[in-house]
N, C-alpha and C positions, 0 to 999 in steps of 0.2 A: 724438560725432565733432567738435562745434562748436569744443572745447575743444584737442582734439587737432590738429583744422586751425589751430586760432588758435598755437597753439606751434609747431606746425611753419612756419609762414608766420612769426612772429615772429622764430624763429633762424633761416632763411632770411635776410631783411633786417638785422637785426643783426650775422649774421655778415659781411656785405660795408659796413655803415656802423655799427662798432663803437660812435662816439666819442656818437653820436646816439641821444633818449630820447626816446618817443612812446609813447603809450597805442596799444590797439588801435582805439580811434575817432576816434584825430587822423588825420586829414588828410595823408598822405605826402607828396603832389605839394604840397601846400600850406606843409608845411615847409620844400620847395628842395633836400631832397637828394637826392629823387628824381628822374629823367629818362625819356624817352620809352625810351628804349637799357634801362633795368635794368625798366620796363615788360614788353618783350618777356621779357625773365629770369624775371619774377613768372609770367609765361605757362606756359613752357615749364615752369618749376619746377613748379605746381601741378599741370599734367597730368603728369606723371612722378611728381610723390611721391604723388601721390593717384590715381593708374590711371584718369583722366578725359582727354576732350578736350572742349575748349572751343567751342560751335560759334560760328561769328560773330555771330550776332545778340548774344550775349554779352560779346565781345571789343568792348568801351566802358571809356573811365575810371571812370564810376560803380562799378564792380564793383573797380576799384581802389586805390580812394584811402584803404583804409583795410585794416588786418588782420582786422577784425571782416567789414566787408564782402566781402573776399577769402574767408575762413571759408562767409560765407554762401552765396558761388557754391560751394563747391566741397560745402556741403551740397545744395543744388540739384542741381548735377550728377552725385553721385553716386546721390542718392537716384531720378535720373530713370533710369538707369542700369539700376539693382536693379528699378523697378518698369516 
């Protein structure tokens, strides 16, 4: 699933900042092209593409500053989900 969320979250972001090249463990918000505004997108995105919701304690920038680490919440929370 790790792999699959990382893709799916990758062409997510790419498809809205095309021009822009980032590994999955750079640092988005740290590049500058991200904003608190496509923040809230990456939200809504991964509970919808991934049949998750996010509960607050969750909902911190840690969890999204990176695709890798986006990947890893939505391992969490699907895995908490199932079991």
């Amino acid at each position: 699933m790790s792999n699959d969320a990382r893709t799916r979250i990758r062409t997510f972001i790419t498809t809205k900042f095309p021009d822009v090249t980032f590994s999955d463990e750079e640092d988005i918000f740290a590049l500058g092209f991200v904003n608190s505004l496509f923040a809230m997108e990456l939200v809504m995105f991964i509970e919808k593409a991934f049949g998750t919701r996010i509960p607050n304690e969750e909902l911190h920038l840690g969890n999204f500053r990176s695709v890798a680490l986006m990947a890893d919440l939505v391992a969490r929370q699907t895995s908490a989900a199932v079991g």
